[in-house]
N, C-alpha and C positions, 0 to 999 in steps of 0.2 A: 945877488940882487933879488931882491924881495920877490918883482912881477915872473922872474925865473924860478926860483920857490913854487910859486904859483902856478906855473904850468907844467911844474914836475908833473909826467903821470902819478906816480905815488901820492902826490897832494892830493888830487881830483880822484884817485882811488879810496883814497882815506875819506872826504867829505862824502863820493856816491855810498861806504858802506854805511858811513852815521843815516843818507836819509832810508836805504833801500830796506833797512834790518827791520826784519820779521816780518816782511809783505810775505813773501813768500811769489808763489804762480810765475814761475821762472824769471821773476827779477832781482838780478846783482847787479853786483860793480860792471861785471860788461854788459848788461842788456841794458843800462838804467838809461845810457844815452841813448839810444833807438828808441824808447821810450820818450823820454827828456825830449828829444830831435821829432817825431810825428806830433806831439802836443806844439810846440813853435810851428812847426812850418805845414801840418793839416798830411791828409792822405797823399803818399808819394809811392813811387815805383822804386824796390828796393837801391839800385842804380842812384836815383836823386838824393834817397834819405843817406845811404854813402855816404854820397860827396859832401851833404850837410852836414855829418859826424864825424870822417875822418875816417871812413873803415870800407875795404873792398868789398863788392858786390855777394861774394860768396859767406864773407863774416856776417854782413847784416841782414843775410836770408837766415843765417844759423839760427842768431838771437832774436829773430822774428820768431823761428819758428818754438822757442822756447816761451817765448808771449804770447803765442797764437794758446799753446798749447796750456795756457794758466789763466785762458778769457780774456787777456786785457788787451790785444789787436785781431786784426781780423784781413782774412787775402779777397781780394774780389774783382775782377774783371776790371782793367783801364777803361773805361768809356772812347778814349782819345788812341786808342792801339790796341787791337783784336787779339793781340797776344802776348800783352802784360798784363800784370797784375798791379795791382793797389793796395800797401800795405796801409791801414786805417785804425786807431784807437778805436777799442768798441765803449759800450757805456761804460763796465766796468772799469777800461781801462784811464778813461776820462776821469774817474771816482779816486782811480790810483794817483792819477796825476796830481789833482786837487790836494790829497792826502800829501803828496811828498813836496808840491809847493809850500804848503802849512810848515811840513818839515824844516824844508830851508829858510823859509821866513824866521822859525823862533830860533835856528842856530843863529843866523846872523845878526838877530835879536841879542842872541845870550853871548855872542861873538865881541861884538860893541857894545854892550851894555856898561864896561866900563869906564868905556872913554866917555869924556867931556860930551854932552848934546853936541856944542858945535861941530864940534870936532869928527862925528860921527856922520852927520847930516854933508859935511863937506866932502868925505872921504864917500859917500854913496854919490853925490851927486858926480865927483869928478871922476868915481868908475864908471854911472852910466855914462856920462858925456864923451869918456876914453871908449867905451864897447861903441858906442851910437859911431863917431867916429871911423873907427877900424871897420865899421859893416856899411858905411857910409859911402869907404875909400873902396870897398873892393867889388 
């Protein structure tokens, strides 16, 4: 089944290393969602951006700290809990983001560019309406 295809890890290992290649500042194929995950959903405590990626507390502190340590996040005091922390895109990392949206924009450009217009226009709108859906339901 195709949508099983597609959530192969290996699939989604394969498309993070077409956008992450040559950024460099400790981002790959596993920091690219901690990265990907704080641009969606803004400054979280490592704990929340987790649960948001799929990855235990100790993993997303890891690859935090591989981003902290290349500019593109930053740790800083919870305002809401004296003794958390707040992992947060800094400028540059926001710059990166920008940069690998662009990325996945012209793959999935160069993706469907063969297919029919219609046909291409159908198939985006009925993944977002299936993602909208699924984050709808849960």
């Amino acid at each position: 089944m195709a949508l099983g295809e597609l959530l192969q890890r290996r699939t989604r290992l394969g498309l993070y290393a077409e956008l992450v290649g040559g950024v460099g500042r400790g981002l790959d194929v596993t920091s690219y969602p901690l990265l990907s995950g704080l641009a969606r959903i803004g400054p979280a405590t490592a704990v929340r951006l987790g649960r948001e990626i799929g990855l235990d507390r100790s993993g997303t502190s890891r690859y935090a700290s591989r981003l902290e340590a290349g500019g593109l996040l930053r740790r800083a005091p919870d305002p809401q809990d004296a003794r958390g922390v707040l992992l947060s895109l800094t400028a540059e990392g926001e710059k990166v983001v920008a940069v690998l949206r662009g990325r996945l924009a012209e793959l999935l450009a160069a993706r469907l560019g063969g297919w029919p217009p219609a046909q291409a226009a159908d198939f985006v709108a009925g993944l977002e309406r299936f993602v909208r859906e699924l984050r709808d339901e849960s």
